[in-house]
C-alpha positions as CSV (number, residue, x, y, z in Angstrom):
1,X,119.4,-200.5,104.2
2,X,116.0,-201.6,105.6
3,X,114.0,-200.9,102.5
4,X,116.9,-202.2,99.9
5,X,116.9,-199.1,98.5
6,X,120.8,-198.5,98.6
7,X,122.8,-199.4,95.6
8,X,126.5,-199.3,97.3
9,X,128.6,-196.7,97.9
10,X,129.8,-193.6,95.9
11,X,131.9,-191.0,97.2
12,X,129.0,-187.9,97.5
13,X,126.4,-189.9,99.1
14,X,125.0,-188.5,102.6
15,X,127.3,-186.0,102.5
16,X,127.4,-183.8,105.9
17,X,129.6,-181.2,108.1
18,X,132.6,-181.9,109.8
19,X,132.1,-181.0,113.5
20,X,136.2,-180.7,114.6
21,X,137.5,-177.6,114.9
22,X,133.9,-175.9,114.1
23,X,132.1,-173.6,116.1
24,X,129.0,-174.9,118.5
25,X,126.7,-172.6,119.6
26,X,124.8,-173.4,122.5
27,X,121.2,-171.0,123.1
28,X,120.5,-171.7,126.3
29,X,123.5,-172.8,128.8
30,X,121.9,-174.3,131.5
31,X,122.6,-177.8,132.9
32,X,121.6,-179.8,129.6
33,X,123.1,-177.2,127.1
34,X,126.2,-177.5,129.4
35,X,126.4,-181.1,129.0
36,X,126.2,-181.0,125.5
37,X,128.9,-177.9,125.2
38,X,131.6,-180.2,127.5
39,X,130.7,-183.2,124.8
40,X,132.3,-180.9,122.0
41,X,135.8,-181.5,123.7
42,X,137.0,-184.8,121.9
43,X,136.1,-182.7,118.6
44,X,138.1,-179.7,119.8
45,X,134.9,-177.7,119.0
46,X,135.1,-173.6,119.6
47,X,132.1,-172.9,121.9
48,X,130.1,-169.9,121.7
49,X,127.1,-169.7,123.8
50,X,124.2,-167.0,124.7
51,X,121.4,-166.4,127.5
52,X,118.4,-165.2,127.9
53,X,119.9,-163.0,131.5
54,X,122.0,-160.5,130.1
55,X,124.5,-160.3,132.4
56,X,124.7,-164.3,132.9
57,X,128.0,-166.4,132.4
58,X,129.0,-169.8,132.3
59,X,132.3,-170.1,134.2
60,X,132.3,-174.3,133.4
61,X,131.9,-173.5,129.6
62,X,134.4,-170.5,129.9
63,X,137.3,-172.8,132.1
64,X,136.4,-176.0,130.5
65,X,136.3,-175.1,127.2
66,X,137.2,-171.4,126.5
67,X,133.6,-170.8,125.7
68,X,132.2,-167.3,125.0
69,X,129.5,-165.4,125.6
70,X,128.2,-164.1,122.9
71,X,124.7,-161.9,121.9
72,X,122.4,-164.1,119.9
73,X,122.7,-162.6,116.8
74,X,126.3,-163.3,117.2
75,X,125.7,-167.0,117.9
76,X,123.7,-167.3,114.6
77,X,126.5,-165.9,112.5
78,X,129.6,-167.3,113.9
79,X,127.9,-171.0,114.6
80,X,128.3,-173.9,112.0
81,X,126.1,-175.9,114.5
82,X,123.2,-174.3,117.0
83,X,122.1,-176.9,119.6
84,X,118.9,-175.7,121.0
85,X,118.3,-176.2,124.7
86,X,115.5,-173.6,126.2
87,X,112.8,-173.8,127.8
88,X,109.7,-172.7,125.7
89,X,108.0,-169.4,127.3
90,X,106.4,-166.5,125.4
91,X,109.6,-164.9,124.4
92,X,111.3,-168.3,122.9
93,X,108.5,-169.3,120.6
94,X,109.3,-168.6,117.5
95,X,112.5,-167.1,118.8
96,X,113.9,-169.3,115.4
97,X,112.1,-167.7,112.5
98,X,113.0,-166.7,108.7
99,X,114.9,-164.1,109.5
100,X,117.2,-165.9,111.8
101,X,117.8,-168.4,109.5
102,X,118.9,-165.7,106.9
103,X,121.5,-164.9,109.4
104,X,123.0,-168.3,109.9
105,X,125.6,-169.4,107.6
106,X,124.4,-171.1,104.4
107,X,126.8,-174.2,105.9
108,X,125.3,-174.0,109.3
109,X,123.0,-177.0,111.1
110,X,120.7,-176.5,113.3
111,X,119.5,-179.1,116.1
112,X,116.6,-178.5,118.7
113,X,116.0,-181.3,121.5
114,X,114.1,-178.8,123.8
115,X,110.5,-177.8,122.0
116,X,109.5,-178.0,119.0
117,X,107.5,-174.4,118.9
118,X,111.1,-172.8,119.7
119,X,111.1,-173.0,115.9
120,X,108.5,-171.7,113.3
121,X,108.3,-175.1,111.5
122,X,107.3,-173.3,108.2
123,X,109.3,-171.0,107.6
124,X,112.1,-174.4,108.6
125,X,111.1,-175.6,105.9
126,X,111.0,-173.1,103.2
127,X,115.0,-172.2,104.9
128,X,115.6,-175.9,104.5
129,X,114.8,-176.0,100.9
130,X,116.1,-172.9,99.6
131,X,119.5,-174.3,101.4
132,X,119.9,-170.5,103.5
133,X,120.9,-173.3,105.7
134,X,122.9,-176.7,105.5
135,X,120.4,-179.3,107.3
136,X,118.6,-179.7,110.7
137,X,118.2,-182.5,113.4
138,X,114.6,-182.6,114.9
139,X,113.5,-184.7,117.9
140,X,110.8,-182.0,119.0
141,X,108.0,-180.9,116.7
142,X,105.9,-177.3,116.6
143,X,102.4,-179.6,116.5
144,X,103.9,-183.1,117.8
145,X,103.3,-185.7,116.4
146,X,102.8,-184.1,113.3
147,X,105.6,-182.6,111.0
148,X,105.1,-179.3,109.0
149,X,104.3,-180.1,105.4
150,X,107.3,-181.0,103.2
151,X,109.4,-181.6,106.4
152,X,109.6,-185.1,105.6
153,X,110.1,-185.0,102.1
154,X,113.1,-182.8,102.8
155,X,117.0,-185.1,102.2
156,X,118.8,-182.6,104.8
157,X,116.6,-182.9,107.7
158,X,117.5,-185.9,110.5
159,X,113.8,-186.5,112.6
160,X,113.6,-188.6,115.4
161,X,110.2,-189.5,117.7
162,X,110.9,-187.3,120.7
163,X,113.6,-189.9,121.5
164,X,116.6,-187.7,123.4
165,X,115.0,-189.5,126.4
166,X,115.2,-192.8,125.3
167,X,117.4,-194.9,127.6
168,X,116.6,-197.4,130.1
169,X,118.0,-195.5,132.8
170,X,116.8,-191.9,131.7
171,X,112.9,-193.2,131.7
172,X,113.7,-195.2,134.9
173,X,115.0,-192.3,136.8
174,X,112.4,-190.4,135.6
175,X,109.5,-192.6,137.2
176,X,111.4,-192.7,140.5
177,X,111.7,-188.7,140.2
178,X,107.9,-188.6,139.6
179,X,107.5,-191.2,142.6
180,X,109.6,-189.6,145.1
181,X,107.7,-186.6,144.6
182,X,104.5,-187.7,144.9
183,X,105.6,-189.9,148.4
184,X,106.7,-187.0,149.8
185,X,103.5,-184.7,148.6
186,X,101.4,-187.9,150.3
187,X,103.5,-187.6,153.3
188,X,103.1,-183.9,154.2
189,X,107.2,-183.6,152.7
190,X,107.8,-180.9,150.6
191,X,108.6,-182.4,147.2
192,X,112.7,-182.8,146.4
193,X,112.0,-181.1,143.0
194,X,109.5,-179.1,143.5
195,X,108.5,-176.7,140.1
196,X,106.9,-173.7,142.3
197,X,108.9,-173.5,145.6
198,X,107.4,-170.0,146.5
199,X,104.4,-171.8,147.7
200,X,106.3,-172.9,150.4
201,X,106.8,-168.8,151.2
């Protein structure tokens, strides 16, 4: 619309995937991916989800929704959308590769708003244009800013600038996080959210 590129409207333009009734699978269930799982409701979404603990549930998922735990390969064949939310550490990057995107459905999207390096940007790309999957939604990048070459170019990729952040009151409580932190560092305090507790024995 910006660009006045757009002639008007015909009945297979921007085509996408019904999310009611489908399947979301959630990699990585932890306060955010649990969030985004209870979101699925309105669309009476079936939720599948996995974890990296192998004996971990999610009873909110499971009573809420009738979620399932499920093995990952599971998750990748049963999902028609995968919404990434793990941290990245030296057994997630990469953890989405060419072989796992053989396993998804051919109708299947994936979304990642957690790190880009969760996902081998290449081989995205190549999986992207040989359709093995339907599309992807990107707000995180392997070498952010920059794209892997021919991500742009590609019509069933959504990218946005690292924006899953982006509302006044998410940045805003985000500086006061960072501030209350830091007081109570300055005042001898232990810090509310404190990353590495076990320093504190």
């Amino acid at each position: 619309m910006r660009s006045g590129a757009w002639n008007g409207w015909g009945p297979l333009q921007f085509i996408g995937g019904d999310v009611t009734g489908k399947t979301l699978g959630i990699l990585g269930p932890g306060r955010i991916g649990t969030a985004m799982a209870l979101m699925s409701k309105g669309f009476r979404m079936k939720v599948v989800y996995t974890d990296s603990s192998p004996e971990k549930t999610n009873p909110v998922l499971e009573k809420e929704l009738g979620a399932r735990r499920v093995e990952f390969d599971q998750l990748l064949e049963e999902s028609d959308f995968i919404s990434i939310h793990v941290p990245l550490l030296p057994q997630t990057r990469h953890l989405f590769n060419a072989a796992e995107f053989k396993k998804m459905r051919k109708t299947a999207y994936l979304i990642n708003t957690a790190r880009g390096p969760v996902i081998n940007e290449a081989d995205l790309v190549e999986a992207l244009k040989k359709r093995e999957i339907a599309g992807a939604a990107l707000d995180v990048y392997e070498s952010e800013p920059k794209m892997a070459e021919g991500l742009a170019s590609l019509d069933n990729v959504v990218t946005t600038a690292h924006t899953a952040s982006a509302t006044v009151s998410a940045r805003t409580n985000m500086a006061l996080l960072a501030a209350r932190n830091l007081l109570a560092m300055l005042n001898g305090e232990r810090p509310p959210t404190c990353l590495n507790p076990e320093i504190y024995g």
